[in-house]
C-alpha positions as CSV (number, residue, x, y, z in Angstrom):
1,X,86.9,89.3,123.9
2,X,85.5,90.8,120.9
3,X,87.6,94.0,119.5
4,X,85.8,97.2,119.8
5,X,86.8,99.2,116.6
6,X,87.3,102.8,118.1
7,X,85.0,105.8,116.7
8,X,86.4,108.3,114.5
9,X,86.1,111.9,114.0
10,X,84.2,113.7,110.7
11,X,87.6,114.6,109.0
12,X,88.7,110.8,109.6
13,X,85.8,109.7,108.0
14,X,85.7,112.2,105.3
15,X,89.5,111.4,104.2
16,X,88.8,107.9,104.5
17,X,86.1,108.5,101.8
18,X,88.1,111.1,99.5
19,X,89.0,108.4,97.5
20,X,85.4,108.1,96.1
21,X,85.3,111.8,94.3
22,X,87.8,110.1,91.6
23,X,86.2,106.6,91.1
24,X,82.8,108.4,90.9
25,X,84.4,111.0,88.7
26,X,85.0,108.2,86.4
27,X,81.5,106.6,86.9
28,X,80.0,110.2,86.0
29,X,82.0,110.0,82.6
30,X,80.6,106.6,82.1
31,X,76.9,107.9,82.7
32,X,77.0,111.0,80.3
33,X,79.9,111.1,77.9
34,X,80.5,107.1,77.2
35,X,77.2,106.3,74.9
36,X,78.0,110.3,73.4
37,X,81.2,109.0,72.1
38,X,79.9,105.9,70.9
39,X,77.4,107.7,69.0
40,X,80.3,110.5,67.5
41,X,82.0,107.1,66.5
42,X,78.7,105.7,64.7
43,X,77.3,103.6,66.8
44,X,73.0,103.3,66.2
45,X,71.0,103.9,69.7
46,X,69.2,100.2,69.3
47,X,72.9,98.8,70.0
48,X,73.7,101.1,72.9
49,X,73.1,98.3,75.1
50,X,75.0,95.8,74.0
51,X,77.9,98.1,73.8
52,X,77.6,98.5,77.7
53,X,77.7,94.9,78.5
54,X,81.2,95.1,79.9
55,X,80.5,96.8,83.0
56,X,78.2,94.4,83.9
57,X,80.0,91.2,83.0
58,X,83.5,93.2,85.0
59,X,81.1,93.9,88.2
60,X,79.6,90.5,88.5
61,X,83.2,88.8,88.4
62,X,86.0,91.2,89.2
63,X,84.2,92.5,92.4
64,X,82.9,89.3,94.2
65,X,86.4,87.9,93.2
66,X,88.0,90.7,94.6
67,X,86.4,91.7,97.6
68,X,86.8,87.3,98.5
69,X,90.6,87.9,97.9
70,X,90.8,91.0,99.9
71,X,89.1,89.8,103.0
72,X,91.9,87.1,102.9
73,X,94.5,89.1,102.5
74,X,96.5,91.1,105.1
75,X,100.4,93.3,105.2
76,X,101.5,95.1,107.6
77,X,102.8,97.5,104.8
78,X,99.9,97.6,102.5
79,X,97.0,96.6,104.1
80,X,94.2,94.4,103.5
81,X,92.0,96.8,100.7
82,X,94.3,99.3,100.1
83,X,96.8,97.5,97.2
84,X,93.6,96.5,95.2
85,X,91.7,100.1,94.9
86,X,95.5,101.7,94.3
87,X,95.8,99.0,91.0
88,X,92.2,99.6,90.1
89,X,92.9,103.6,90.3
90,X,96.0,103.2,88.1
91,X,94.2,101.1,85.5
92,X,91.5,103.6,85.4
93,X,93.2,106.1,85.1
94,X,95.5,105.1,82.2
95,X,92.4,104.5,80.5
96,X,90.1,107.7,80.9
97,X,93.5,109.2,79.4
98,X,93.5,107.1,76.5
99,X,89.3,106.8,75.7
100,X,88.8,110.3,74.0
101,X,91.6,109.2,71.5
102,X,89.7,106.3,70.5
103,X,90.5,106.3,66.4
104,X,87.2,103.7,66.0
105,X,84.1,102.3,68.0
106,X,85.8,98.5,68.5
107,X,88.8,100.7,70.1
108,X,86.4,102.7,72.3
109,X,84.5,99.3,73.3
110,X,87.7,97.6,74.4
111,X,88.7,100.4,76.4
112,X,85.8,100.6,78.4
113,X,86.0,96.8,79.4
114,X,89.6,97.6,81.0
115,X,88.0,101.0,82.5
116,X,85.6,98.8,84.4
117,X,87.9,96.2,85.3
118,X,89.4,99.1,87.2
119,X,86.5,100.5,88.3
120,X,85.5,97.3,89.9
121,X,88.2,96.6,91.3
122,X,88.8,99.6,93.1
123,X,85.2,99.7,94.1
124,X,84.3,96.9,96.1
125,X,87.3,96.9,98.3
126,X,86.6,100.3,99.1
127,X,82.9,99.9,100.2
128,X,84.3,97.1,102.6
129,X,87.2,99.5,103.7
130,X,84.2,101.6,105.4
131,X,82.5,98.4,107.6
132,X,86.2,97.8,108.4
133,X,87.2,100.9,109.8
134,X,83.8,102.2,111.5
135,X,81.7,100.8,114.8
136,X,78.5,100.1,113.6
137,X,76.8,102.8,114.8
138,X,78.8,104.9,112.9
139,X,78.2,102.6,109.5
140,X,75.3,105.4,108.5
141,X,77.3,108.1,108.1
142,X,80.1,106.3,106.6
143,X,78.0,105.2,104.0
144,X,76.2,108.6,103.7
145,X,79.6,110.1,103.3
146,X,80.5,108.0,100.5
147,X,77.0,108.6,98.8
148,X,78.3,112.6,99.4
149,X,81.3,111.7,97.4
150,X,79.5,109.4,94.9
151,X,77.4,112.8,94.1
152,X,80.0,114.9,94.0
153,X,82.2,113.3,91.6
154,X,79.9,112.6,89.2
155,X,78.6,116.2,89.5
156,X,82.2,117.4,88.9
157,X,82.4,114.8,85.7
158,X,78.9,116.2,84.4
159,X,79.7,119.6,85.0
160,X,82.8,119.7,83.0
161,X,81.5,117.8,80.3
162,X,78.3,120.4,80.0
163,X,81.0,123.5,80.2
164,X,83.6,122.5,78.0
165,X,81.2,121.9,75.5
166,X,80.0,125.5,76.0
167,X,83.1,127.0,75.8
168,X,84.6,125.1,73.4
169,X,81.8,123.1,71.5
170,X,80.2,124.3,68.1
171,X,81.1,123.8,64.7
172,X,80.0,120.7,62.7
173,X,80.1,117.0,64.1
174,X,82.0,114.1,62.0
175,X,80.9,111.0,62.4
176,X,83.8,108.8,63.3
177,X,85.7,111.3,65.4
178,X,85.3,112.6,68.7
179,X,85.1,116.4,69.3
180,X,88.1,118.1,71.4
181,X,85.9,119.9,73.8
182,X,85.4,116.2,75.5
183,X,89.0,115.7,75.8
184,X,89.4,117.8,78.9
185,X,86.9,115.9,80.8
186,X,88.7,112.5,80.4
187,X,91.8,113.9,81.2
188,X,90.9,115.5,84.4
189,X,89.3,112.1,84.9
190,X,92.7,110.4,84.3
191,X,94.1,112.7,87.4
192,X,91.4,112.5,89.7
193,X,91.2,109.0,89.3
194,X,95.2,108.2,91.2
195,X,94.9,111.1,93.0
196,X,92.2,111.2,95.3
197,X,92.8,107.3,96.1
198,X,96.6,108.1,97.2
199,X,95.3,110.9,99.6
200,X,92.3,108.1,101.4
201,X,95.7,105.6,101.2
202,X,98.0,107.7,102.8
203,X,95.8,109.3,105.0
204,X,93.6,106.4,106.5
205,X,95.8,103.4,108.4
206,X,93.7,99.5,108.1
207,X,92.9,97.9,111.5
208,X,95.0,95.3,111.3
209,X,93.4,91.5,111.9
210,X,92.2,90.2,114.8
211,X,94.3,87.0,115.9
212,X,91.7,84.6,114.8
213,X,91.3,86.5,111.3
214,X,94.8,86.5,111.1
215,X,95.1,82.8,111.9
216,X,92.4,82.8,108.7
217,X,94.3,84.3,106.9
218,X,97.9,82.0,107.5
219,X,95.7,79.1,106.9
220,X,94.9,80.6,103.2
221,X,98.3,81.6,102.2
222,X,99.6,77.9,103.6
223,X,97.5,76.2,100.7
224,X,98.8,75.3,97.2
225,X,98.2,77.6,94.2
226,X,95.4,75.5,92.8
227,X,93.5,75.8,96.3
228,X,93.8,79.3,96.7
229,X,93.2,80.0,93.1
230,X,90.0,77.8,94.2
231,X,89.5,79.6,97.4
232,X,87.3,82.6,96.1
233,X,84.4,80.6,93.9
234,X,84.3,78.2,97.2
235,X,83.9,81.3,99.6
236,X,81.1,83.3,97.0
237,X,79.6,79.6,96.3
238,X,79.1,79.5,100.7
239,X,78.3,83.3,101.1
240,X,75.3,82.9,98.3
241,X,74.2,79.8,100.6
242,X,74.3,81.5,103.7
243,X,72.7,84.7,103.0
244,X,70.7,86.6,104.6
245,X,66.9,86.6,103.2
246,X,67.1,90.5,103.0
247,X,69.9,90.6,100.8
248,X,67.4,88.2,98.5
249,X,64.9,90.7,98.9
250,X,66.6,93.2,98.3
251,X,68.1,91.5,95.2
252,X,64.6,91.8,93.9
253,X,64.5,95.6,94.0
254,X,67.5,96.1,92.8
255,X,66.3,93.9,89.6
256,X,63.9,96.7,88.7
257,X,66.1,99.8,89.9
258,X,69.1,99.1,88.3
259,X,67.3,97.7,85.2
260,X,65.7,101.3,85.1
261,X,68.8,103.3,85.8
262,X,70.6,101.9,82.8
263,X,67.7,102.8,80.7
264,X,67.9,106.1,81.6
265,X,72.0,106.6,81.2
266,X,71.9,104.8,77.9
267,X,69.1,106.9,76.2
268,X,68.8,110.2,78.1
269,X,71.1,112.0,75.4
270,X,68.9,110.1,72.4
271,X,65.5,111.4,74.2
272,X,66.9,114.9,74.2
273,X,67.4,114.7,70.4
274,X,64.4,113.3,70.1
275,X,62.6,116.0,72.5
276,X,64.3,118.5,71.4
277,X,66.1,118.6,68.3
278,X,69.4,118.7,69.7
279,X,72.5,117.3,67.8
280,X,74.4,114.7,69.7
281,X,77.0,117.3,71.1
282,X,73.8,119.6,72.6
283,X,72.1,116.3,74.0
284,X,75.1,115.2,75.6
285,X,75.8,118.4,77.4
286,X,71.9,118.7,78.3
287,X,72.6,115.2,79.8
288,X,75.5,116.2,82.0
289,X,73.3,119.5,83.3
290,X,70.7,116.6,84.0
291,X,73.3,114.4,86.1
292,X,74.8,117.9,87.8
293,X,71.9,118.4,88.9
294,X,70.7,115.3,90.4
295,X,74.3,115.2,92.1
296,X,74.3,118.2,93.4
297,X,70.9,117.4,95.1
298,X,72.6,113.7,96.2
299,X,75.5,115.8,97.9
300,X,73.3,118.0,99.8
301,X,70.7,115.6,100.7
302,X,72.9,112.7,101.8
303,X,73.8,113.4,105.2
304,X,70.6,114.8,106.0
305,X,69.5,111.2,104.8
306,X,70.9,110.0,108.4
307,X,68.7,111.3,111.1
308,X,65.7,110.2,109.1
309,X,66.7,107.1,108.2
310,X,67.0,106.4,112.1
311,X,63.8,108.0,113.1
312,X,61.5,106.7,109.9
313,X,63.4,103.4,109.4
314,X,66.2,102.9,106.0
315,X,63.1,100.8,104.5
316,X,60.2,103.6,104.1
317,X,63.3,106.4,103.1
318,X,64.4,104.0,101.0
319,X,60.9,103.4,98.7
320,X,59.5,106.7,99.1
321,X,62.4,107.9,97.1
322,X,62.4,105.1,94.7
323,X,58.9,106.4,93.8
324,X,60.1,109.7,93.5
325,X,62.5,108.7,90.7
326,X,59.9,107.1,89.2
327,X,57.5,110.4,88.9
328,X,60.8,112.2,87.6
329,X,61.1,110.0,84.9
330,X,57.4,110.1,83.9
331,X,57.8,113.8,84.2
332,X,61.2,114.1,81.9
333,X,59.2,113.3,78.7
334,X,57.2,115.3,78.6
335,X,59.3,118.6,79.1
336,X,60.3,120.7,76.3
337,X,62.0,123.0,77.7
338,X,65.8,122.6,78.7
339,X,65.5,124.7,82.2
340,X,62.5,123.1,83.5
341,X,63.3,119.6,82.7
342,X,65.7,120.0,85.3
343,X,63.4,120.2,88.0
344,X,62.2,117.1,88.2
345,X,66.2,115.8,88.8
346,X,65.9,117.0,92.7
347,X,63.8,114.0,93.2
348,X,66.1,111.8,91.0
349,X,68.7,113.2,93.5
350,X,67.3,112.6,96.2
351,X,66.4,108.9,95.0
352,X,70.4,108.3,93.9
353,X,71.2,109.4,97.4
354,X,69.4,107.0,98.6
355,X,70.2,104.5,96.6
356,X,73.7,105.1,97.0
357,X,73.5,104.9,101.0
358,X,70.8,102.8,102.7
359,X,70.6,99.3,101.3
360,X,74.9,99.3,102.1
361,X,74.2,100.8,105.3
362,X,71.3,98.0,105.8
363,X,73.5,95.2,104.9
364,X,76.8,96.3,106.6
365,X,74.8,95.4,110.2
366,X,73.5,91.9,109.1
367,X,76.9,90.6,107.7
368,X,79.7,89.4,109.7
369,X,83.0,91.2,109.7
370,X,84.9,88.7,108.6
371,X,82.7,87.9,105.3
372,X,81.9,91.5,104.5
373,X,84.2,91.8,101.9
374,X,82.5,88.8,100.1
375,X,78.8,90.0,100.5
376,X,79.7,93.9,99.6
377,X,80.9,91.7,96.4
378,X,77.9,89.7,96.4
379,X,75.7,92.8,96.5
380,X,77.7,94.1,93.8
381,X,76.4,91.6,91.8
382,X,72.9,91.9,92.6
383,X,73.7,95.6,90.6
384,X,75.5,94.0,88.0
385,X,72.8,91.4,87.0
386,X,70.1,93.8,86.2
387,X,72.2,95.9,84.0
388,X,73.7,92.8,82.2
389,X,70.1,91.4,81.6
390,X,69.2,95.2,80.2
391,X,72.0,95.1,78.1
392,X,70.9,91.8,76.5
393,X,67.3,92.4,76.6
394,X,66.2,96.0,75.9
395,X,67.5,96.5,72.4
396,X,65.3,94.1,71.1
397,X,62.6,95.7,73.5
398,X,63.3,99.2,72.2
399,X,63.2,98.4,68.8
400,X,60.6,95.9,68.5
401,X,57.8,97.1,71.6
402,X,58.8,100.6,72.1
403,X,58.8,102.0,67.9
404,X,62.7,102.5,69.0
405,X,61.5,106.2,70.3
406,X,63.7,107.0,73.2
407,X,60.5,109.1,74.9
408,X,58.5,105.5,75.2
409,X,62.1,104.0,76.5
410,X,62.1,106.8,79.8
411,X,58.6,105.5,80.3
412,X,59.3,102.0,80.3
413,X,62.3,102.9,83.3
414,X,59.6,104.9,85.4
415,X,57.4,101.9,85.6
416,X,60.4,99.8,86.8
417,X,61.1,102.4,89.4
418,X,57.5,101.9,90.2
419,X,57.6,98.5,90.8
420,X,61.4,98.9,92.7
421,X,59.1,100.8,95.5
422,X,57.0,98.5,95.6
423,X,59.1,95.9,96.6
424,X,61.0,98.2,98.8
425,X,58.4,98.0,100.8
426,X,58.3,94.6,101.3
427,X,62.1,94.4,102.7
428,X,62.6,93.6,106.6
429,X,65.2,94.0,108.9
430,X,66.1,90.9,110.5
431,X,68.2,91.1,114.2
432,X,70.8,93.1,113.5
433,X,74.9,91.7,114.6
434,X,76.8,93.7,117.0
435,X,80.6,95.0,116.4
């Protein structure tokens, strides 16, 4: 007899997702005040790119890796996720403390490829934690919580960076060093980042393995180093055989929309300089008020993305706000003005909400519990992949096709966002698997 995982209250669910506010405080830094440092450290925007290759490259091997580990794993005084988001917080943390203090750009650079070891490896055991814990029917708002958290702590990260700088920004910039109002933001980060995991850790118990997971299990931890070592590249080499045909679908949209997205994070503070004569500090802050924004919409359109996802169907939700993103970034360029150029962000937030939410939600009922770890990985990956072939690809692109103008850059991500919706469209549902 299958075990019937039991429901769980709101508040369960919500401190079961608290966790999220610090690793997606940390993302938020990564989205607005990363490519700003590099830039205060001398960095030119045609090799912004390349200087964000290691989240990619961390994604598409530390998560897979982990979340194959972790599914294999079980103690009755740790768990099965827990010890591998609480190490992925620490390391994260340690490092958000130490990035503002970068002395030179190689420093900064190095720094953020141990940041998103952290990040990654605190990440995809936490998505699985959800489909572990919830019945399925309760997988939507699960998910939909932790898209409210994911917009929340980037809107925290976004709206510090945008009022430090107001209230202690100004003066002139030096190139080479990075200016003390961005300090506070990282540090905060640095807190967040341990805290907010210990309180989801202490406060939400695992479901301990079924007998024949935990006979799984035994059987892994009886085999030699070499084999278990092994163990992980067998088990995502099997999972990418097996899978589903909508996760290849879906690998398709995500191609274009994450492509897109890493456009617009790398050169939203260089099109605000460009459309607007701001210095780097002024773009940068203009950036975070950007990202608040959006967030802000994400956290109060998220749970309202749950009743119409059931009555409309995750697929249509899902591409008609993929095509609203794509008319806010047509729209971005061609505002002048720092207030208006805001509103177009609710339909970017309502687009990262739903990005955020329905494809995990969507794949959490097609994979079986005992792989899910391995295919939250696996979809991990399908993120990782686009934004590793952006980082690669589009320098050249900008520089070459686009007259390195960050304007025709936010163009070139709209049309992707297009073409994301597109596809959206074309993804289907197969039989969904019981609890």
């Amino acid at each position: 007899m299958k075990f019937q995982k039991p429901e769980l209250s709101f508040w369960q669910i919500f401190n079961m997702n608290v966790g999220f506010l610090g690793i997606q405080y940390s993302f938020g830094l990564q989205q607005s005040a990363i490519n700003p440092i590099f830039l205060f450290l001398g960095a030119s925007e045609e090799i912004l790119p390349i200087l964000n290759i290691a989240g990619p490259v961390t994604g598409l091997v530390v998560q897979p890796l982990v979340g194959a580990i972790s599914d294999k794993t079980w103690s009755p005084r740790w768990g099965r996720r827990k010890p591998f988001f609480l190490l992925g917080a620490l390391l994260g943390s340690l490092c958000l403390f130490a990035f503002p203090l970068s002395p030179a750009l190689w420093f900064a650079v190095g720094l953020l490829w141990i940041l998103d070891v952290g990040n990654n490896m605190a990440m995809e055991p936490y998505r699985a934690f959800v489909g572990d814990k919830l019945p399925e029917k309760q997988f939507s708002v699960g998910y939909q919580m932790q898209s409210l958290f994911v917009g929340a702590g980037i809107l925290l990260a976004n709206a510090s960076i945008f009022l430090f700088q107001d209230w202690f920004g100004g003066g002139d910039e030096i190139t080479g060093e990075v200016p003390k109002w961005l300090y506070y933001s990282f540090f905060i980060g640095s807190f967040l980042s341990i805290a907010t995991i210990l309180w989801s850790v202490l406060k939400t118990p695992e479901i301990p393995p079924t007998e024949e997971e935990l006979i799984e299990i035994n059987k892994h931890r009886a085999m030699s180093f070499s084999q278990r070592f092994k163990a992980p590249f067998i088990e995502i080499a099997h999972a990418v055989k097996d899978m589903p045909k909508f996760m290849w679908k879906l690998s398709a949209v995500y191609l274009f929309q994450w492509y897109a997205l890493f456009i617009y994070w790398q050169f939203i503070t260089p099109l605000f300089m460009t459309t607007m004569g701001f210095d780097t500090s002024e773009a940068a802050a203009q950036a975070a008020k950007m990202s608040t924004t959006y967030n802000i919409v994400t956290a109060a359109v998220a749970l309202i993305l749950v009743p119409l996802t059931m009555k409309f169907g995750g697929k249509k939700i899902y591409a008609l706000s993929l095509f609203g993103t794509a008319f806010a970034l047509f729209a971005i360029p061609n505002i002048a003005d720092p207030v208006y150029v805001l509103f177009p962000m609710v339909l970017f937030g309502i687009g990262w909400a739903a990005m955020m939410g329905i494809p995990y939600s969507m794949v959490s009922k097609i994979v079986p519990q005992e792989r899910r770890g391995v295919y939250m990985g696996i979809l991990n990956m399908m993120i990782v992949i686009p934004m590793g072939i952006e980082t690669l690809t589009f320098g050249p692109i900008f520089k070459n096709l686009l007259g390195a103008n960050a304007i025709n850059a936010m163009l070139f991500a709209a049309v992707f966002f297009v073409i994301a919706a597109v596809l959206a469209l074309r993804l289907k549902m197969p039989e969904e698997k019981g609890n």
